[in-house]
C-alpha positions, 0 to 999 in steps of 0.5 A: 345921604349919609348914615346916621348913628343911634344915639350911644347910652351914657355911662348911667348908674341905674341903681344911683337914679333909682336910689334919689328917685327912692329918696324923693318919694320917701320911699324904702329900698325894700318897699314893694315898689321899689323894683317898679322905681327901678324900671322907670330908671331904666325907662327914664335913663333910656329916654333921656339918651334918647333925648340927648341924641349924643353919637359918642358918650361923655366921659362923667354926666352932668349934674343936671342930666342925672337930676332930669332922669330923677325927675323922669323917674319920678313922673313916670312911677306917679303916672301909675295913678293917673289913669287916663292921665287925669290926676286926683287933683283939682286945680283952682278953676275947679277943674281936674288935673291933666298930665301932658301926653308927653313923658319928657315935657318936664325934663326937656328944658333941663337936658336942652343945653346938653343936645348933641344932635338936632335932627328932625326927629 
C-alpha cells in the first residue's frame, strides 16, 4: 500500500474571495460582518482544495474555481440565518425551505472538471 499525499493549497487570495464575496452581498468592506465574510473565505478556499484533491498546485486558478469558492463564501455566511438549516423561505407547495446538509453540494459541479484526485473519500 502506498502513502497518499494531503491535498496541497492552491495559491488563494483570501482577501480577493472575500472581496467578490463582499460584492455579491452588496456588502461594505467596513461593515461589521466583513471579517465573518473573510472567515468563510478561509472556510470555503480550504474546502474547495479539499475538494479538488490536487497532489501539486497549479501555477494560476482557474477562473471557475475561484468563482465556486465565491459562491462557497456566500452560502456559508448566509447559513447563519437558517438555524437548523431551515430558511425563512417558502417554496410553492407552501413548505419551508431546507438547506442541503451538504455545504459543497452547490459548487460541486463547477469544481467537478477540475478533480485531480478520485479516491474513495
Amino acid at each position: 500500500m502506498s502513502d497518499v499525499s494531503a491535498p496541497v493549497a492552491l495559491p488563494w487570495d483570501v482577501d480577493a474571495v472575500a472581496i467578490a464575496a463582499l460584492d455579491i452581498l452588496r456588502l461594505d468592506p467596513a461593515d461589521d460582518d466583513a471579517q465573518r465574510i473573510t472567515d468563510a473565505a478561509t472556510t470555503a478556499t480550504e474546502l474547495v482544495d479539499a475538494h479538488l484533491d490536487y497532489a501539486t498546485a497549479p501555477a494560476s486558478i482557474p477562473s471557475p474555481v475561484f468563482d465556486a469558492a465565491v459562491n462557497l463564501t456566500v452560502e456559508l455566511y448566509r447559513r447563519k440565518d437558517a438555524p437548523f438549516g431551515v430558511t425563512d423561505s417558502w417554496g410553492l407547495d407552501g413548505a419551508s425551505i431546507r438547506l442541503s446538509s451538504d455545504v459543497m453540494k452547490g459548487t460541486a459541479s463547477m469544481l467537478a472538471p477540475y478533480k485531480a484526485r478520485w479516491g474513495i473519500g
